[in-house]
Gaussian input, Z-matrix of N, CA and C with variables (Angstrom, degrees):
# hf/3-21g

backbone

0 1
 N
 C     1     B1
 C     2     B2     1     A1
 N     3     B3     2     A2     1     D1
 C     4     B4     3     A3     2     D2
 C     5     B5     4     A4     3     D3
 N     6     B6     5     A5     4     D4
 C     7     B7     6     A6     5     D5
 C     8     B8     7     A7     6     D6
 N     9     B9     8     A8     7     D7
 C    10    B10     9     A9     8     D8
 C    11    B11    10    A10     9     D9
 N    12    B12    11    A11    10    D10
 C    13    B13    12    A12    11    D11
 C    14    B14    13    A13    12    D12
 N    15    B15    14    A14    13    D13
 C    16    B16    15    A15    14    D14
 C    17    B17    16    A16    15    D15
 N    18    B18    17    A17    16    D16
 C    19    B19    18    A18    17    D17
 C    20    B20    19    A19    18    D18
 N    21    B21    20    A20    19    D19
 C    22    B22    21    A21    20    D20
 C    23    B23    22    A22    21    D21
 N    24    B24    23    A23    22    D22
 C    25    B25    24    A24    23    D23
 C    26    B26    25    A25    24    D24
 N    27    B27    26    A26    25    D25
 C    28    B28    27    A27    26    D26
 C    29    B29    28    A28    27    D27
 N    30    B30    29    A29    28    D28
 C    31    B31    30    A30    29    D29
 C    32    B32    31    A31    30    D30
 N    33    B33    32    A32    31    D31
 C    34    B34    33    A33    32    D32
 C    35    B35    34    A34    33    D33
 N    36    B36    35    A35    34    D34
 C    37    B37    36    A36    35    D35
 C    38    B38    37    A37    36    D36
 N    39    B39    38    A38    37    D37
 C    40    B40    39    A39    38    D38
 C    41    B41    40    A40    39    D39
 N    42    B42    41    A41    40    D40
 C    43    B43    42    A42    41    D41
 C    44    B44    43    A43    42    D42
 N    45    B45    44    A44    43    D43
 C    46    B46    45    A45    44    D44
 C    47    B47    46    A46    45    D45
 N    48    B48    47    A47    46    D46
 C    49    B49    48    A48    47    D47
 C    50    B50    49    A49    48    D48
 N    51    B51    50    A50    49    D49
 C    52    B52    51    A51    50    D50
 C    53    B53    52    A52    51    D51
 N    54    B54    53    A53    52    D52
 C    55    B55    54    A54    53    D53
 C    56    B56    55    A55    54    D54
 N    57    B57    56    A56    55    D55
 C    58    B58    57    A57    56    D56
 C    59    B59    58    A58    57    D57
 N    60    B60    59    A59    58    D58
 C    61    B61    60    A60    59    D59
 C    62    B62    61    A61    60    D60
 N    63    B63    62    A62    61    D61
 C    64    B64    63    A63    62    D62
 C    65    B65    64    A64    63    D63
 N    66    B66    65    A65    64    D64
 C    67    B67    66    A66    65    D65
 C    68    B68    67    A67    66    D66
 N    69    B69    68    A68    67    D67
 C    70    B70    69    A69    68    D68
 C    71    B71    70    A70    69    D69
 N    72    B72    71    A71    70    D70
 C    73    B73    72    A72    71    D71
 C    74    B74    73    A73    72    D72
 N    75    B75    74    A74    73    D73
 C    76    B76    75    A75    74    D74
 C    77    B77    76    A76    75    D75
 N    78    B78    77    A77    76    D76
 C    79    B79    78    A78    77    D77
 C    80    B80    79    A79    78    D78
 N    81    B81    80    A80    79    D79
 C    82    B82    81    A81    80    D80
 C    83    B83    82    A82    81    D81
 N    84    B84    83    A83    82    D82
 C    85    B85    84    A84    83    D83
 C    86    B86    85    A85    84    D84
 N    87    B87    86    A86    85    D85
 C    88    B88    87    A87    86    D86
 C    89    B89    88    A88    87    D87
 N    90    B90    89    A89    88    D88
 C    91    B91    90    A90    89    D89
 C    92    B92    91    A91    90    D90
 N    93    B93    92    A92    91    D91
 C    94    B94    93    A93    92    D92
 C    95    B95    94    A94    93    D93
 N    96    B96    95    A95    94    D94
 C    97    B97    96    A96    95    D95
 C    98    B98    97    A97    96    D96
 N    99    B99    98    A98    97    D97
 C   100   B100    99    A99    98    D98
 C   101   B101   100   A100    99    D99
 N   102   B102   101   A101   100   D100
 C   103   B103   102   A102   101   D101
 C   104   B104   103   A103   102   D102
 N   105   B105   104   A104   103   D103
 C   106   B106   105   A105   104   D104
 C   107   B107   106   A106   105   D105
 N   108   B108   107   A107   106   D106
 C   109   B109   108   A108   107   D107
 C   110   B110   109   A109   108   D108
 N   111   B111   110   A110   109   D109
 C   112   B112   111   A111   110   D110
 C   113   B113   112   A112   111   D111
 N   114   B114   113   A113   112   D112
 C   115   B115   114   A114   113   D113
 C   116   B116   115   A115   114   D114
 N   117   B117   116   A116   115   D115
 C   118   B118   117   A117   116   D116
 C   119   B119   118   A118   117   D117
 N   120   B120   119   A119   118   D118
 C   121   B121   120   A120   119   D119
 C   122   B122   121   A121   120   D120
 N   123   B123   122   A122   121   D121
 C   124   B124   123   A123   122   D122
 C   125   B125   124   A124   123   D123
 N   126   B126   125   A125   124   D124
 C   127   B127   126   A126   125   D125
 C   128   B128   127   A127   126   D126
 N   129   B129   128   A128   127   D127
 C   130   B130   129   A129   128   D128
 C   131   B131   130   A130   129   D129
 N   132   B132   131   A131   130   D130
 C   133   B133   132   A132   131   D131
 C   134   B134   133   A133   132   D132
 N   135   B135   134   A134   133   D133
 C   136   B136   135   A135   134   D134
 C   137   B137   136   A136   135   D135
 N   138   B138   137   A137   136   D136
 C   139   B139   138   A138   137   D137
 C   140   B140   139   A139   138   D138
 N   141   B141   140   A140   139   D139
 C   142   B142   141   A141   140   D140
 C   143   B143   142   A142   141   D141
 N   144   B144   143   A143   142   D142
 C   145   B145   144   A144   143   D143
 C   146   B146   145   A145   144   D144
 N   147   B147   146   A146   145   D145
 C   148   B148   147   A147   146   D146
 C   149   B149   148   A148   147   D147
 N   150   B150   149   A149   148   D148
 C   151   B151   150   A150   149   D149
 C   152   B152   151   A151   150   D150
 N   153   B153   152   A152   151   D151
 C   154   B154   153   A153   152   D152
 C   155   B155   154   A154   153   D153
 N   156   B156   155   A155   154   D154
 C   157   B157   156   A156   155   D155
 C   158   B158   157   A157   156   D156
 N   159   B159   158   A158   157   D157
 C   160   B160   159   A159   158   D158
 C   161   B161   160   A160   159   D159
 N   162   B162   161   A161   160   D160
 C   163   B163   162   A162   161   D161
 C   164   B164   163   A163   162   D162
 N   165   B165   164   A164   163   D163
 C   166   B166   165   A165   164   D164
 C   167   B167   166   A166   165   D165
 N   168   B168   167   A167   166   D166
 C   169   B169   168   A168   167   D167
 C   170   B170   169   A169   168   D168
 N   171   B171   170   A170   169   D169
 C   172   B172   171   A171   170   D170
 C   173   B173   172   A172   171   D171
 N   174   B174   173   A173   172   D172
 C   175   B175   174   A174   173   D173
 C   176   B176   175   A175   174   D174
 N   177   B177   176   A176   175   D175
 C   178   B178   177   A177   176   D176
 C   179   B179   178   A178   177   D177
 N   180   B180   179   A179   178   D178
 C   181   B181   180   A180   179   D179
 C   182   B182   181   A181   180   D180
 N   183   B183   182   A182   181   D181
 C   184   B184   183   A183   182   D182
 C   185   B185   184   A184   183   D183
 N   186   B186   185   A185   184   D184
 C   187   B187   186   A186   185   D185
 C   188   B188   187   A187   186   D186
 N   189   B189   188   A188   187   D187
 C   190   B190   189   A189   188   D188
 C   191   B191   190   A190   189   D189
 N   192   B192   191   A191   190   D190
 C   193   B193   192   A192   191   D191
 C   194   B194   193   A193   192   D192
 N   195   B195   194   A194   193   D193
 C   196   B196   195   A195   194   D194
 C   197   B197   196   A196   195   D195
 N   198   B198   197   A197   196   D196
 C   199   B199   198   A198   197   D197
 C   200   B200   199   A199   198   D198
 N   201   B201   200   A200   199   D199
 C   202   B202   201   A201   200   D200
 C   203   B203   202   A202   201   D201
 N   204   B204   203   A203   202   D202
 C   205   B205   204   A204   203   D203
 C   206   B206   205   A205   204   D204
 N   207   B207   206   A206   205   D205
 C   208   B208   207   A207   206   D206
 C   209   B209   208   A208   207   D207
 N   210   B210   209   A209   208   D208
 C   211   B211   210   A210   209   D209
 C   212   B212   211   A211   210   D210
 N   213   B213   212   A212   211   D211
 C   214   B214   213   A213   212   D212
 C   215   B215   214   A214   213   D213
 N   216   B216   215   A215   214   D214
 C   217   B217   216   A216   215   D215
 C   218   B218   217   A217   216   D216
 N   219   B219   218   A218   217   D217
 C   220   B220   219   A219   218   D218
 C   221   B221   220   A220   219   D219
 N   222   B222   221   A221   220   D220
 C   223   B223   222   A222   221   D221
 C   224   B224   223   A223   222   D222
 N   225   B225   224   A224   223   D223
 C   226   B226   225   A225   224   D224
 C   227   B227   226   A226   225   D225
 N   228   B228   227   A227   226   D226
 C   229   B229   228   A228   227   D227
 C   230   B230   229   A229   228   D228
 N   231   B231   230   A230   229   D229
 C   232   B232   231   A231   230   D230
 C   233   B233   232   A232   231   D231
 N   234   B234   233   A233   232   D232
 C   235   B235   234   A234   233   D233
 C   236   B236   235   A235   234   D234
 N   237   B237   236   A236   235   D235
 C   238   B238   237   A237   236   D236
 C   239   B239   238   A238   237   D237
 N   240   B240   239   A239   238   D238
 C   241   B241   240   A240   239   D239
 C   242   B242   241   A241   240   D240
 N   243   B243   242   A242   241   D241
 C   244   B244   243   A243   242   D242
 C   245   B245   244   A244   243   D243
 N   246   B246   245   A245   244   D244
 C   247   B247   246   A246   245   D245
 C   248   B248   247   A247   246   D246
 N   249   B249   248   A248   247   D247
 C   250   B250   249   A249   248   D248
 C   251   B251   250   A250   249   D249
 N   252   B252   251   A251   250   D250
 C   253   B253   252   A252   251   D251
 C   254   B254   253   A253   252   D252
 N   255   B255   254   A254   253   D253
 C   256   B256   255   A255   254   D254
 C   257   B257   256   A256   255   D255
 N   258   B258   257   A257   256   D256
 C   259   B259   258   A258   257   D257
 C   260   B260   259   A259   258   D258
 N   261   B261   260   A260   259   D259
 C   262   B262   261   A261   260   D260
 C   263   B263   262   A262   261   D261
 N   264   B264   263   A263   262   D262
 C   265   B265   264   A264   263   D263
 C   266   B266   265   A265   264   D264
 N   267   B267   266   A266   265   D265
 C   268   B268   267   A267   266   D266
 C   269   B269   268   A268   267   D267
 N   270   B270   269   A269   268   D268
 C   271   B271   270   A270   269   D269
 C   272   B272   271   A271   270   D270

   B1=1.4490
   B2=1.5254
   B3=1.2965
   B4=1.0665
   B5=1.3871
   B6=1.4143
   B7=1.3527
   B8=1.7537
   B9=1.1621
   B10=1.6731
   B11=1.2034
   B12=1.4488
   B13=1.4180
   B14=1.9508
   B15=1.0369
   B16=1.4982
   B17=1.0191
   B18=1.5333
   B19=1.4948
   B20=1.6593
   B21=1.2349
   B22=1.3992
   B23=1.1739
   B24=1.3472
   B25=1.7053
   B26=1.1472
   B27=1.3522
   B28=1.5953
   B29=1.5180
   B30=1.3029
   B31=1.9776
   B32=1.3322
   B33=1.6811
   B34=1.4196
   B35=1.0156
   B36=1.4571
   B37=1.5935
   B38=1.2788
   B39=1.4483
   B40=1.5672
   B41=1.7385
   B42=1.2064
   B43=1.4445
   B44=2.0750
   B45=1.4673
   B46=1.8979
   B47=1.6074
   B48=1.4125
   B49=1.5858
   B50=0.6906
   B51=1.9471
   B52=1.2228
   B53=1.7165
   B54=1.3012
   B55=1.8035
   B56=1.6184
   B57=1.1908
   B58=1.8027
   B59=1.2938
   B60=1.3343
   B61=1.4412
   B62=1.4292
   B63=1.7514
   B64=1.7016
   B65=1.4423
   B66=0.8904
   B67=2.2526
   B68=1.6739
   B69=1.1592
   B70=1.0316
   B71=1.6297
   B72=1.2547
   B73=1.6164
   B74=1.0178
   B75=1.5409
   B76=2.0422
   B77=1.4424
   B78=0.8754
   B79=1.7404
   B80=1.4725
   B81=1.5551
   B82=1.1752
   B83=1.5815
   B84=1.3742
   B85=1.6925
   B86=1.2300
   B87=1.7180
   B88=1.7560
   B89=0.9982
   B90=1.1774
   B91=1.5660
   B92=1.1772
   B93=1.4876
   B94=1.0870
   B95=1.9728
   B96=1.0308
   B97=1.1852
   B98=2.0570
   B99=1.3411
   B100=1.1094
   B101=1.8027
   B102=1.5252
   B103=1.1927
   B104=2.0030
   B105=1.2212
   B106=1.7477
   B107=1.6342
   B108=1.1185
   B109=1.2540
   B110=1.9787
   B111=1.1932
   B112=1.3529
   B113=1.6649
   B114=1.6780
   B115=1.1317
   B116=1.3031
   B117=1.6400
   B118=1.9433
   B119=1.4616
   B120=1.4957
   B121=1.6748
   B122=1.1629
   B123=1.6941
   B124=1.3296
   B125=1.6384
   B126=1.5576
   B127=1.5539
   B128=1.5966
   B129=1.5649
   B130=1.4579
   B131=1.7495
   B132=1.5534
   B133=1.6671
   B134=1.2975
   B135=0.9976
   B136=1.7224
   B137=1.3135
   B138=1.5495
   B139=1.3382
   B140=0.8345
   B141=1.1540
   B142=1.9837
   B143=1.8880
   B144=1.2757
   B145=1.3242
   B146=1.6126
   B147=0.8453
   B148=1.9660
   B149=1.8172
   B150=1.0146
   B151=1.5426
   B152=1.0755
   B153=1.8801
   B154=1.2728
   B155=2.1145
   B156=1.5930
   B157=1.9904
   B158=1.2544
   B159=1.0551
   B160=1.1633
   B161=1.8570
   B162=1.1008
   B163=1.4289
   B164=1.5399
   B165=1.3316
   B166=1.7516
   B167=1.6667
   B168=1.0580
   B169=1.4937
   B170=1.9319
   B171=1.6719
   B172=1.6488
   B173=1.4982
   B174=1.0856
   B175=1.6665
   B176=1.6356
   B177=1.7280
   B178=1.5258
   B179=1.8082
   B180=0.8228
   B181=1.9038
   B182=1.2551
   B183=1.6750
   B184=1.1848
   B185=2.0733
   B186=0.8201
   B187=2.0492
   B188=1.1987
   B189=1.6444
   B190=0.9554
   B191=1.5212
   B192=1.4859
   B193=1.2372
   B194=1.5254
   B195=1.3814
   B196=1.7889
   B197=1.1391
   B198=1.7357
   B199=1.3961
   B200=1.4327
   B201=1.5935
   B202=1.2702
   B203=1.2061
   B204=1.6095
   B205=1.2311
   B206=1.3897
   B207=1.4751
   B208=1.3032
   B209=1.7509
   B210=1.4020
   B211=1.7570
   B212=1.1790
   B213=1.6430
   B214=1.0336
   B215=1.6598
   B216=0.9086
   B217=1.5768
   B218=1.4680
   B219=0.9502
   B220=1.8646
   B221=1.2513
   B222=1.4941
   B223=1.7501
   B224=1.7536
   B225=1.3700
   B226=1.6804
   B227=1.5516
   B228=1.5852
   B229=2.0108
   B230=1.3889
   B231=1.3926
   B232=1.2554
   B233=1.4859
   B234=1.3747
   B235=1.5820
   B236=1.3539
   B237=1.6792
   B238=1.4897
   B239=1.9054
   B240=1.1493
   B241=1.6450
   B242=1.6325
   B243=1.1441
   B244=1.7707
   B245=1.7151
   B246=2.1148
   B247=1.6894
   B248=1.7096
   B249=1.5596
   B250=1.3965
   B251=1.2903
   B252=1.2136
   B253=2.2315
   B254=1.9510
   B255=1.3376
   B256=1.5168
   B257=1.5448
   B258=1.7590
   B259=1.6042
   B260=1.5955
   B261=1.0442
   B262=1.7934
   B263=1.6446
   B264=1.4653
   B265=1.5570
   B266=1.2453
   B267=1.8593
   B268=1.2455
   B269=1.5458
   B270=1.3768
   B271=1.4041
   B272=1.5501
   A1=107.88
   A2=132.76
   A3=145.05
   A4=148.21
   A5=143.50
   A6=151.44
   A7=110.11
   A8=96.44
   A9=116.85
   A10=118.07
   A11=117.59
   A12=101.75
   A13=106.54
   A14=121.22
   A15=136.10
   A16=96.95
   A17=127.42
   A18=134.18
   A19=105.29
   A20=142.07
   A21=145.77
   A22=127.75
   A23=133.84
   A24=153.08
   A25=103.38
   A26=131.86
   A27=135.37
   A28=94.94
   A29=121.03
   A30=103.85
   A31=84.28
   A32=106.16
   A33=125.11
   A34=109.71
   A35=124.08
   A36=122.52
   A37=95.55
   A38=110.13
   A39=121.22
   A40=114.82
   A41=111.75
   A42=120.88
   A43=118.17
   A44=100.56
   A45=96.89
   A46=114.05
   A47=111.61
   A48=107.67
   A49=122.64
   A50=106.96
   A51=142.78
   A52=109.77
   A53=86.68
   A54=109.04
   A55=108.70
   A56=106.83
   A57=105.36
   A58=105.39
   A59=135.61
   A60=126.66
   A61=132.25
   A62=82.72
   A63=93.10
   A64=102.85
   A65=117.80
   A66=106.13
   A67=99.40
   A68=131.72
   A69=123.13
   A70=141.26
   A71=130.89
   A72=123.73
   A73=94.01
   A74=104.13
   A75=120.39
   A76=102.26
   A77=145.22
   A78=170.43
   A79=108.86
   A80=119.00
   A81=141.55
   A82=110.76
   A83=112.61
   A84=106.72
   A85=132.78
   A86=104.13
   A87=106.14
   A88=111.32
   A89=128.87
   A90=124.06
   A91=139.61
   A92=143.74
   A93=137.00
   A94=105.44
   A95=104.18
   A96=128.22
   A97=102.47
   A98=134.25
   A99=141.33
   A100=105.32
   A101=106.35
   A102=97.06
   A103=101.09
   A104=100.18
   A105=88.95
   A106=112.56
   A107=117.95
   A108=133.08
   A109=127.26
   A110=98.37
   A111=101.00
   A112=92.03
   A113=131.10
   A114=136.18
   A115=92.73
   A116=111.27
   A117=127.28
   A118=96.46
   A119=113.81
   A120=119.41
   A121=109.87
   A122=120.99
   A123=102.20
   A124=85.76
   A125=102.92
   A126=114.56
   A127=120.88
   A128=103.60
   A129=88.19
   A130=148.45
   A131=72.77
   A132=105.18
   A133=110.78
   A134=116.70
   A135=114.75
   A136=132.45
   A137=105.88
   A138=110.87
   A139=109.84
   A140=131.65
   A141=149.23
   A142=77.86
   A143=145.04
   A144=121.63
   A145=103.83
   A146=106.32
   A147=109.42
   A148=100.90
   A149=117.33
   A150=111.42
   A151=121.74
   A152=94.42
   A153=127.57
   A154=100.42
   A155=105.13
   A156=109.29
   A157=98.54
   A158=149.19
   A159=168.65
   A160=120.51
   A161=107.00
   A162=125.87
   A163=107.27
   A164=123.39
   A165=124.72
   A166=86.45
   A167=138.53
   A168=119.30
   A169=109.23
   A170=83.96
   A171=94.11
   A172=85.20
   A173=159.89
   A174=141.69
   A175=118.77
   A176=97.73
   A177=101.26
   A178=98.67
   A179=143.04
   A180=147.85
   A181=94.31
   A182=140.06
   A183=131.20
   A184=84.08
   A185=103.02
   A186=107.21
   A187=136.50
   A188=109.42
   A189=101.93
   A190=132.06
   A191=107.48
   A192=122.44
   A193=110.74
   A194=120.41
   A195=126.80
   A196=98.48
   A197=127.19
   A198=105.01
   A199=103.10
   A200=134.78
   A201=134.28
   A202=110.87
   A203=127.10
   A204=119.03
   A205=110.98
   A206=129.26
   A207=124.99
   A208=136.77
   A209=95.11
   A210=124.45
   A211=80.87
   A212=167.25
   A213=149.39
   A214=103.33
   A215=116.07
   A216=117.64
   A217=103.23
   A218=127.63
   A219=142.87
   A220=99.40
   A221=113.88
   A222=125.02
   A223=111.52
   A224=108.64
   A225=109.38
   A226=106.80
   A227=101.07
   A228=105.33
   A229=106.62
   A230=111.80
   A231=90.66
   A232=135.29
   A233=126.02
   A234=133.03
   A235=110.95
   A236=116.40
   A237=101.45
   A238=109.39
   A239=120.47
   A240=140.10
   A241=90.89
   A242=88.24
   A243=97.14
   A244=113.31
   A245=102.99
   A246=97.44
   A247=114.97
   A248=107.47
   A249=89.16
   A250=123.39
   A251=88.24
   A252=107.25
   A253=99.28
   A254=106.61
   A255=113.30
   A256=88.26
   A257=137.01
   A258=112.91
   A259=113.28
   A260=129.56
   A261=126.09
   A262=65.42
   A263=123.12
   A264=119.26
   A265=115.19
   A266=133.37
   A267=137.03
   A268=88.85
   A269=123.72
   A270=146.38
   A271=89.53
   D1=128.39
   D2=132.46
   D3=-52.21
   D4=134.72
   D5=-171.93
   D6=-122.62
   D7=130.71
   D8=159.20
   D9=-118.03
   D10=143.91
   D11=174.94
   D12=-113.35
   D13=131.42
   D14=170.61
   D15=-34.79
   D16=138.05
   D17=166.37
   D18=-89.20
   D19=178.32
   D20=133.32
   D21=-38.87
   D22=1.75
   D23=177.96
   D24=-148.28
   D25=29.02
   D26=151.77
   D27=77.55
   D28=29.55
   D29=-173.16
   D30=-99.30
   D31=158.87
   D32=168.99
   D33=-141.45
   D34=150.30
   D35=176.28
   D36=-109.46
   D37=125.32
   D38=166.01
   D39=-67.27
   D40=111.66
   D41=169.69
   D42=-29.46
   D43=119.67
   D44=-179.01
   D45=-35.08
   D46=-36.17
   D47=176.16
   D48=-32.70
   D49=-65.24
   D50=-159.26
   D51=-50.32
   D52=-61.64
   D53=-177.92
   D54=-55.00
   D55=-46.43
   D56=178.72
   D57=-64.92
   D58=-40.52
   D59=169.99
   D60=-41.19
   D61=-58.16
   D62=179.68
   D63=-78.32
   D64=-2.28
   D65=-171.98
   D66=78.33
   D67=23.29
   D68=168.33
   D69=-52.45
   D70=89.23
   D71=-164.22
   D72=-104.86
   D73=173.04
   D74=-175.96
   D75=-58.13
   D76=138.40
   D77=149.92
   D78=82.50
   D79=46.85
   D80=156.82
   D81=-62.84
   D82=142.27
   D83=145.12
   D84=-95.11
   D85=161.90
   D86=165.52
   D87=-93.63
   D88=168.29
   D89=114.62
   D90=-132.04
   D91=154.57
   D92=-144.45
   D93=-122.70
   D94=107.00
   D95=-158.70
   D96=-96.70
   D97=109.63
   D98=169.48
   D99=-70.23
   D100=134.19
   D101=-168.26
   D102=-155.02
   D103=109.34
   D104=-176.46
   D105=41.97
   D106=72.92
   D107=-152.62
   D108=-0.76
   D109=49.60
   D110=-176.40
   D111=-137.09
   D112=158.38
   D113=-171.80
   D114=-110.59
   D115=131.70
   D116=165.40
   D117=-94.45
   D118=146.79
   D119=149.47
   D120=-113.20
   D121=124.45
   D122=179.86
   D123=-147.66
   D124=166.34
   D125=-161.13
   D126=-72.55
   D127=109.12
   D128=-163.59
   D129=-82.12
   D130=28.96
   D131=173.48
   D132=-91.57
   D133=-58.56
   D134=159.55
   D135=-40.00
   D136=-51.44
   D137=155.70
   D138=-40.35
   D139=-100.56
   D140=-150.76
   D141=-43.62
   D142=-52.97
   D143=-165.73
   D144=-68.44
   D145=-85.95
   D146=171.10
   D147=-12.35
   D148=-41.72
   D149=177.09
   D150=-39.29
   D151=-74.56
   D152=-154.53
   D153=-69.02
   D154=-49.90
   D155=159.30
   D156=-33.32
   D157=-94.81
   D158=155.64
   D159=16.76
   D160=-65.82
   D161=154.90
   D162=-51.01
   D163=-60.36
   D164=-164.24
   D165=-80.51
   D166=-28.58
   D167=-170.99
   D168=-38.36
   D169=126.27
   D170=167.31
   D171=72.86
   D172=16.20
   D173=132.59
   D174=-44.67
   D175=-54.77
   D176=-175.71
   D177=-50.19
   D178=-51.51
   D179=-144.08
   D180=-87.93
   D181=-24.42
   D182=-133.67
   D183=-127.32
   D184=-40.19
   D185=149.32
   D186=-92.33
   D187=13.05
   D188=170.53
   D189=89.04
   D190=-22.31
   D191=179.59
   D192=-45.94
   D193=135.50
   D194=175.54
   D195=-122.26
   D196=-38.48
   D197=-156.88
   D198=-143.91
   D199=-165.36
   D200=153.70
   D201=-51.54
   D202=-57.00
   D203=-168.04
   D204=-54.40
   D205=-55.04
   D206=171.94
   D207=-27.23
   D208=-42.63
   D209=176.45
   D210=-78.32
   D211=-65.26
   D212=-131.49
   D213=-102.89
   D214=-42.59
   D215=170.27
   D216=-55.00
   D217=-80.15
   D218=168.57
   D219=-4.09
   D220=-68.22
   D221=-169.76
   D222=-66.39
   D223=-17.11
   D224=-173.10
   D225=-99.31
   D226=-24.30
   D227=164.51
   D228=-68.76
   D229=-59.52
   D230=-177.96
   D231=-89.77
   D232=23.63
   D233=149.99
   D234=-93.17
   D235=-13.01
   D236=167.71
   D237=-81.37
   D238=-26.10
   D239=-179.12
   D240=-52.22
   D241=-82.89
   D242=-172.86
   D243=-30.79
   D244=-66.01
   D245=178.78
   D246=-37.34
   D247=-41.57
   D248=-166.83
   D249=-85.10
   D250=2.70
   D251=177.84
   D252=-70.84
   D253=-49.34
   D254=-159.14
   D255=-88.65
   D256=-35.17
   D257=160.51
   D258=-46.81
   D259=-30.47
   D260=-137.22
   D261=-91.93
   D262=-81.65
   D263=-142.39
   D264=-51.41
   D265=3.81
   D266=-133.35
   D267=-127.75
   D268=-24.42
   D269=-149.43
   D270=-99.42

């Protein structure tokens, strides 16, 4: 277990542990997450990634995707879809 102590302007220094856990570097964020009534800090770059995995889970299987090439084909249909969306409305 670890200790911080509260500054007079609410600053805290997160313990080196702490920081190697979370991947924490200089001008990183937190965030402070309520949880079964106790508060988590965890890195909110990771978060927002873990999210975003999270959200696409089961996309790749559900298009079909097998490989890189697939994800790369996928991405060139649909920027060719779009160009001809923004020719048509221009017409």
């Amino acid at each position: 277990m670890d200790l911080a102590k509260v500054m007079s302007k609410g600053q805290v220094t997160i313990p080196i542990n702490i920081r190697k856990k979370l991947n924490l570097k200089e001008g990183d964020k937190v965030v402070f997450i309520e949880k079964d009534g106790y508060m988590v800090i965890a890195n909110s770059a990771m978060l927002a990634l873990e999210q975003v995995q999270n959200a696409f889970e089961g996309e790749a299987e559900r298009l079909d995707l097998k490989s890189e090439e697939d994800v790369v084909n996928l991405v060139k249909e649909i920027r060719k879809e779009r160009f001809e969306e923004k020719r048509e409305k221009k017409q």
